[in-house]
N, C-alpha and C positions, 0 to 999 in steps of 0.2 A: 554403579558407575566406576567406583574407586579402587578397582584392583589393578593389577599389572598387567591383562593381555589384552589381547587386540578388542574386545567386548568394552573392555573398560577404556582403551585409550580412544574408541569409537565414543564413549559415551562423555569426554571430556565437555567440547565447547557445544551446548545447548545454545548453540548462537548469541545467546545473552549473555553470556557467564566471561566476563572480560575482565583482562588488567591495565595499567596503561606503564608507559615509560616513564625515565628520568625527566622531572623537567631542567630546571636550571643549576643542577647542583655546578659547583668548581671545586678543581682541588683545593682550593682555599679555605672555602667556606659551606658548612654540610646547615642544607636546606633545614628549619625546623619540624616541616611534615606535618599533614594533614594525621591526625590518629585516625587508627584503625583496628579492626581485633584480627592477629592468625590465628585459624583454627587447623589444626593436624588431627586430621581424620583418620586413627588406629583399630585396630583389630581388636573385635569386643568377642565376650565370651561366646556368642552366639553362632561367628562366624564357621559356616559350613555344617552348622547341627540343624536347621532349619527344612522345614520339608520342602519337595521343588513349589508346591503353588503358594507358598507363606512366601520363600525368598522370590519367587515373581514379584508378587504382589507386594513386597518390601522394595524392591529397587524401583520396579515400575514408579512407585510410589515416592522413593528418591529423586529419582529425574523429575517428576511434575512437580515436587517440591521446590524440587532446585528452579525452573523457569519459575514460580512463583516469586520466592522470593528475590530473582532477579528482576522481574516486569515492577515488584514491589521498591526496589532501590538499596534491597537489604543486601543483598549478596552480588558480589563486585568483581569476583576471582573467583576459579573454581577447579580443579585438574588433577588428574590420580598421576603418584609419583610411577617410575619405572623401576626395571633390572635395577640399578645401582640405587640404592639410597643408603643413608648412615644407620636406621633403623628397621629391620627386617618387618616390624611393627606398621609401618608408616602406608598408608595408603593413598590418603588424598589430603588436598588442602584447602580448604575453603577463605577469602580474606571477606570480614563484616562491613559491611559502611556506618561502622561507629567503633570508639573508642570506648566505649561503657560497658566496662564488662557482663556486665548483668544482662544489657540489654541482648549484649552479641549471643551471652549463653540461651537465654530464650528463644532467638530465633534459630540460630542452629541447632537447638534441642529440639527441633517441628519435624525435623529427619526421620520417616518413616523406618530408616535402616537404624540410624542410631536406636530409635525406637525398639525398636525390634531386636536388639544386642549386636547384631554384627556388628557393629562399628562402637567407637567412644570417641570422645571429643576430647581435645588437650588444646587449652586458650591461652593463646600472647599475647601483648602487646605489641601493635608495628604503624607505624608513622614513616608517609613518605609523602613526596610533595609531588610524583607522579599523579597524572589527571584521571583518576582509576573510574569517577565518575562520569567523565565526558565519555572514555571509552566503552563504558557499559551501555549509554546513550546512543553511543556508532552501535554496537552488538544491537541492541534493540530496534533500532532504524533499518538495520539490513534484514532482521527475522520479519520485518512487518511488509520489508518492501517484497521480499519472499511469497509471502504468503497473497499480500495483493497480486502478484505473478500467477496464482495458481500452485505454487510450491510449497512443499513442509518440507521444512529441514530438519535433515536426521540429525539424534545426538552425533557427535563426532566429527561432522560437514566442518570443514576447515582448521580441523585439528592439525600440530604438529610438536616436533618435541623441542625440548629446552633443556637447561640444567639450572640448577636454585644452588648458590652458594648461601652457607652461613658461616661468618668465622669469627672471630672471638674479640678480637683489636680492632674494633670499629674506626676509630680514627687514623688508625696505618689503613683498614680498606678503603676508608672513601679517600683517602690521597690517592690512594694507585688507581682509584676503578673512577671516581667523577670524571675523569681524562676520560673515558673511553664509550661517555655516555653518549659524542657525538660521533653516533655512526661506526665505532670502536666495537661493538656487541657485547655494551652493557647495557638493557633494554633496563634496567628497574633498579635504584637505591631505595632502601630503607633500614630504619634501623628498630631493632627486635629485641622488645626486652630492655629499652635504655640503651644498654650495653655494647650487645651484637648487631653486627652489619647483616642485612639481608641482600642480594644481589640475582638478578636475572639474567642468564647468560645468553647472547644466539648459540647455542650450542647442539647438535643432534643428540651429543652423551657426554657422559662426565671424562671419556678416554679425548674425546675431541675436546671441550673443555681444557682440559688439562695442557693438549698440544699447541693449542688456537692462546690461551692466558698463562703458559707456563712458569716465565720470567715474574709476573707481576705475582701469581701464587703464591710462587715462593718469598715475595716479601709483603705477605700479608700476614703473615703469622697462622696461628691454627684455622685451620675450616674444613668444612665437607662439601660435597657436590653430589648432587641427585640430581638423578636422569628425572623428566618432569613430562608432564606435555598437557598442551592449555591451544587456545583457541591462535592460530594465525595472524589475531590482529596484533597482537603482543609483541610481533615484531613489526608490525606498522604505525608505533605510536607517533614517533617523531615527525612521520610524514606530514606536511599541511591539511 
């Protein structure tokens, strides 16, 4: 699922695998946030030494993972990075529905690919008071009404791209970026590591990005932007 071409950005949103929006942050006052684990999904020793029916049967075996442990409530985010990202390393992103590290490593360690070396796992901390549960709940409710239809949905069905800001001045981001959680195309605060500001942009690429937030960027102090792509609801959290 978690490389960079059309295969992988096809195999992002398994209809279940959702984020949600900002809920109530203000420039004011930055939400405490629900804990959560990011997992950065990077490039293990394995990647591309593997024979074609092993790496079949590794990914194949990725994807039904990944709807598992979504129908299970474990995994709440899910989407391979693009073209631009800060580390050439970076593939995909998984976020846990728990703050315990241990727990998060266990269940994303069930990753047939991790398994298998192509991949390795790198765990953060991220707290954010977007309703990452409810939207996994809508993802779920549309794969079932799907399926009652007579339909299977492909990996990929209602994928689109984004870009993920991280930058370093967590308190200078949420000043500039809570402003623009209403309807502004800042779809997601959180904060990463304590420290660091996490953000979701409506963005197609980090060049639009750039053009669409350039003013407020530059007084956010250091960050990076990666080209992203995750399930369509992501930008329909706010809606009713």
């Amino acid at each position: 699922m978690l490389g960079i071409d059309l295969k992988s950005v096809q195999a992002v949103a398994l209809g279940t695998i959702l984020a949600g929006g900002v809920g109530c942050a203000s420039a004011a006052t930055e939400p405490e946030g629900r804990a959560f684990t990011l997992v950065y999904i990077r490039t293990g020793p394995m990647s591309g030494r593997l024979g074609e029916e092993e790496n079949r049967r590794a990914f194949a075996g990725h994807f039904e993972n990944m709807g598992r442990m979504a129908g299970e409530r474990k995994l709440v985010v899910a989407g391979p990075f693009g073209k631009r990202r800060h580390d050439e390393a970076l593939r995909g992103l998984f976020v846990m529905n728990t703050g315990d590290r241990a727990e998060a490593e266990a269940w994303a360690s069930t990753d047939p690919t991790t398994l298998a070396g192509v991949f390795i796992l790198e765990f953060h901390d991220f707290a954010t008071d977007a309703p990452l549960v409810a939207a996994l709940e809508r993802g779920l409710e549309r794969e079932r009404q799907a399926k009652a239809e007579g339909r299977t949905p492909n990996p990929g069905d209602g994928a689109r791209p984004y870009v993920l800001l991280i930058a370093e001045h967590r308190d200078a981001t949420w000043r500039e970026l809570a402003p623009l959680a209403d309807g502004g195309g800042v779809l997601l605060l959180a904060r990463l590591d304590g420290e660091r500001a996490f953000a979701l942009l409506d963005a197609k690429d980090g060049a639009d990005a750039e053009q669409r937030f350039g003013a407020v960027l530059d007084r956010i102090g250091p960050h990076t932007l990666d080209d992203w792509f995750a399930s369509d609801q992501l930008a329909r959290m706010r809606e009713p």
